[in-house]
C-alpha positions as CSV (number, residue, x, y, z in Angstrom):
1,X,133.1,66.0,131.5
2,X,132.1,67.3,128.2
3,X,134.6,65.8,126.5
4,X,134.1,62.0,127.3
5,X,130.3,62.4,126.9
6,X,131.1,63.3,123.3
7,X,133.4,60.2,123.1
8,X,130.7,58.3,124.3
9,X,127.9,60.0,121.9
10,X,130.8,59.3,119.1
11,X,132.1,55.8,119.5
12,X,130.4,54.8,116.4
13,X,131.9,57.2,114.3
14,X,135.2,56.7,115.8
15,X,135.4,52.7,115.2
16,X,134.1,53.4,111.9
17,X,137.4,55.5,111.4
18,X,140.3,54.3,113.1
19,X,139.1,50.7,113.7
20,X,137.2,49.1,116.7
21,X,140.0,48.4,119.1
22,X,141.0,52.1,118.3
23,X,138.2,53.7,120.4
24,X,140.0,53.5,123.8
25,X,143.6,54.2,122.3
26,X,142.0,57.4,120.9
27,X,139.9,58.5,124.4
28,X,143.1,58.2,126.1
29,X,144.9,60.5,124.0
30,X,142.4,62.8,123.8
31,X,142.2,63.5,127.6
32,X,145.7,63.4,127.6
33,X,145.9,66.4,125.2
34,X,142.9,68.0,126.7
35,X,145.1,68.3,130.1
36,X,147.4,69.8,128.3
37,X,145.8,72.9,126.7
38,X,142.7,72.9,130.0
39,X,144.7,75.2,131.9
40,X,144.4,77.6,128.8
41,X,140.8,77.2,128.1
42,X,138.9,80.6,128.5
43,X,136.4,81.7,131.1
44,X,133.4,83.1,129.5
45,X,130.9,85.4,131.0
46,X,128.0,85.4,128.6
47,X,126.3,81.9,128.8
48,X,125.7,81.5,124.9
49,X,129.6,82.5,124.7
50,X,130.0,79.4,127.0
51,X,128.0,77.1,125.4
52,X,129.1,77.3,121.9
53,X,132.6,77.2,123.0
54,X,132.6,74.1,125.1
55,X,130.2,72.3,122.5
56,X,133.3,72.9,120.2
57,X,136.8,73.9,120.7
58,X,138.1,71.2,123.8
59,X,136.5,68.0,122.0
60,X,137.7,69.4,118.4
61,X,141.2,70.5,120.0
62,X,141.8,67.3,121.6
63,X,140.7,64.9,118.9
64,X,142.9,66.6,116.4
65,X,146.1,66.6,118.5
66,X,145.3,62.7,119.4
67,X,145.1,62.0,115.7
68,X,148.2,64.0,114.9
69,X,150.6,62.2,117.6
70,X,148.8,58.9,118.7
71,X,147.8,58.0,115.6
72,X,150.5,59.7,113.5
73,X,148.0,60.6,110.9
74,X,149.0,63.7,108.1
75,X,147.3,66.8,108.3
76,X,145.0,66.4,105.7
77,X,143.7,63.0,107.0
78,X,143.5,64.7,110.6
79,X,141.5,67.1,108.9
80,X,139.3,65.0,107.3
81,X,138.3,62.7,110.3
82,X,138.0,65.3,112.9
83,X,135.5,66.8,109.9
84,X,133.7,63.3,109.6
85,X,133.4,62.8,113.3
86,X,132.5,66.0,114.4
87,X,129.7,66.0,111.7
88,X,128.6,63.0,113.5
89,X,128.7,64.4,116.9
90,X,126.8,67.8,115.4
91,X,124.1,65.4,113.6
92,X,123.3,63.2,116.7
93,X,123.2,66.0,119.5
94,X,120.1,67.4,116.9
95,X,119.1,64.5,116.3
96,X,118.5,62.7,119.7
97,X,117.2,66.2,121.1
98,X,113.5,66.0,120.7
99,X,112.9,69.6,122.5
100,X,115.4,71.5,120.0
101,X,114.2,69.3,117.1
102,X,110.5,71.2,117.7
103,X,111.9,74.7,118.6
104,X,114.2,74.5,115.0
105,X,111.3,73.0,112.9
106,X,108.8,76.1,114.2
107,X,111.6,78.6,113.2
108,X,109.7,79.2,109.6
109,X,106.1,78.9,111.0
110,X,106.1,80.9,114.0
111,X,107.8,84.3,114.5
112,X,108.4,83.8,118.6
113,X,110.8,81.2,117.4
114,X,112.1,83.1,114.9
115,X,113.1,85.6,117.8
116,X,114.2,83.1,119.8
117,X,116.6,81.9,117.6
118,X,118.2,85.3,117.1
119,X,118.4,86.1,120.7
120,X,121.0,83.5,120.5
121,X,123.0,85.4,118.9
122,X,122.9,88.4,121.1
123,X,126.2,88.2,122.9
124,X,128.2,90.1,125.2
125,X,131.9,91.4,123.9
126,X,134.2,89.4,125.4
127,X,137.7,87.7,124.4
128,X,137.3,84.2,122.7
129,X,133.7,85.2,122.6
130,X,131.3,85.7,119.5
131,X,130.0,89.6,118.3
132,X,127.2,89.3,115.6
133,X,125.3,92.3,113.5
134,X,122.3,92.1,112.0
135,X,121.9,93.5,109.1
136,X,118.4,94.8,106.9
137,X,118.0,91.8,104.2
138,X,115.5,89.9,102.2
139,X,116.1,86.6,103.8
140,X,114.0,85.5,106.8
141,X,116.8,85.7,109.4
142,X,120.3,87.7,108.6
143,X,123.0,87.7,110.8
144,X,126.4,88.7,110.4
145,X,129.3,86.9,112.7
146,X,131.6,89.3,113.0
147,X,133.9,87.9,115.2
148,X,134.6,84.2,116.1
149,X,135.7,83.0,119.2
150,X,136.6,79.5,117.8
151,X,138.9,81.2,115.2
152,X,140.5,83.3,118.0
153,X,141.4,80.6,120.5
154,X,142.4,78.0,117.5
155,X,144.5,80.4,116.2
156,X,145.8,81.1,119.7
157,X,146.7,77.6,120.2
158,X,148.3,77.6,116.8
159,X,145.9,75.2,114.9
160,X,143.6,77.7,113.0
161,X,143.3,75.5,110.2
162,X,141.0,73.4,112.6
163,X,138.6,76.2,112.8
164,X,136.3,75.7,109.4
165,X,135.5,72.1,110.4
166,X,133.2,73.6,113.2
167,X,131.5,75.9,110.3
168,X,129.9,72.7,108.9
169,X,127.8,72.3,111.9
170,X,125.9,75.0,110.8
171,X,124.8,73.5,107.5
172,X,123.9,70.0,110.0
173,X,121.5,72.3,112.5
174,X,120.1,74.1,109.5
175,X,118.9,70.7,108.3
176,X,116.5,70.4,111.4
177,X,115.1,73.8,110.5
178,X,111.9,73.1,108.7
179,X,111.3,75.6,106.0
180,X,114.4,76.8,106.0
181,X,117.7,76.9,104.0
182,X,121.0,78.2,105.5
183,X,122.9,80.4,102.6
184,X,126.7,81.3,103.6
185,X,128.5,83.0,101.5
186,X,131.7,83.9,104.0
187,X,133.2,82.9,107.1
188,X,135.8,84.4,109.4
189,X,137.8,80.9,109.1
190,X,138.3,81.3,105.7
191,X,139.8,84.8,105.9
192,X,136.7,86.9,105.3
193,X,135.8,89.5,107.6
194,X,132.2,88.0,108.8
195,X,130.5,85.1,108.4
196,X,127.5,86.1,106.7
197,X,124.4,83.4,107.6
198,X,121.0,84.3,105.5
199,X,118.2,81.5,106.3
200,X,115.9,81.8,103.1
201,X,112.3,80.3,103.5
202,X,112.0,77.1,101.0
203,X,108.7,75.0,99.9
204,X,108.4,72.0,101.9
């Protein structure tokens, strides 16, 4: 289960938060609130679809609702160590991946990277699912979100204000990208219409 192999990737992190003799308190809630909303979690067709969604939305989901009723924490606080923890979760699976650590440092050097990168983006229309553009620009890669499947299904389970903390990750992968800078201007979880992601080539 994806879920508990992020608890397990995150244990540090989570001790670090809410204390050591927290980290089974909080895996307990979590699955307990992930049993709750399962039954509404989206089949998706298009495998990238797929994969970004379950990397995010039931370990995000789950830890926020355990933080909110297990641990009574505020919003704000919830907020903050879902942020810190999922950062952590985002930094480590990048981290401890030596085959994506070479593919994202060839991005700026080689352009069959390059393309390989952006055919992750190419993704079939489909509810909770991502649609991207990509637009004529100056920067190496451009490519505009244009919708969000995160934001959807948040939103859907009526927690949209969840849905920025899996933005960050964006700004964690881009730091494995040699060469490369991640520039965002916009993004669908704050109310904009896309989420505009320009990769600019930088010295190193």
């Amino acid at each position: 289960d994806m879920v508990t192999d992020y608890q397990k990737l995150c244990r540090p992190k989570i001790e670090e938060l809410l204390g050591a003799k927290s980290y089974e308190r909080c895996c307990g809630a979590m699955l307990a609130a992930y049993d709750e909303f399962a039954p509404d979690l989206p089949i998706l067709e298009d495998s990238n679809n797929r994969d970004i969604f379950l990397r995010n939305a039931p370990f995000i989901l789950s830890l926020y609702r355990a933080l909110l009723g297990e641990f009574a924490l505020g919003r704000d606080a919830a907020l903050d160590t879902v942020s810190q923890i999922t950062d952590y979760k985002v930094r480590e699976q990048y981290g401890n991946d030596p085959v994506m650590k070479f593919i994202m440092s060839r991005i700026a050097a080689d352009d069959l990277f390059r393309r390989m990168f952006l055919k992750i983006w190419e993704r079939q229309d489909e509810e909770y699912g991502w649609t991207a553009e990509f637009p004529a620009s100056d920067a190496y890669i451009a490519v505009d979100v244009t919708r969000c499947g995160l934001v959807d299904w948040y939103t859907d389970q009526g927690v949209p204000e969840i849905a920025r903390i899996g933005c960050d990750g964006d700004y964690i992968m881009a730091e494995f990208m040699t060469g490369l800078e991640l520039v965002r201007t916009k993004t669908i979880a704050n109310g904009d219409d896309v989420c505009d992601f320009r990769y600019i080539k930088v010295e190193v």
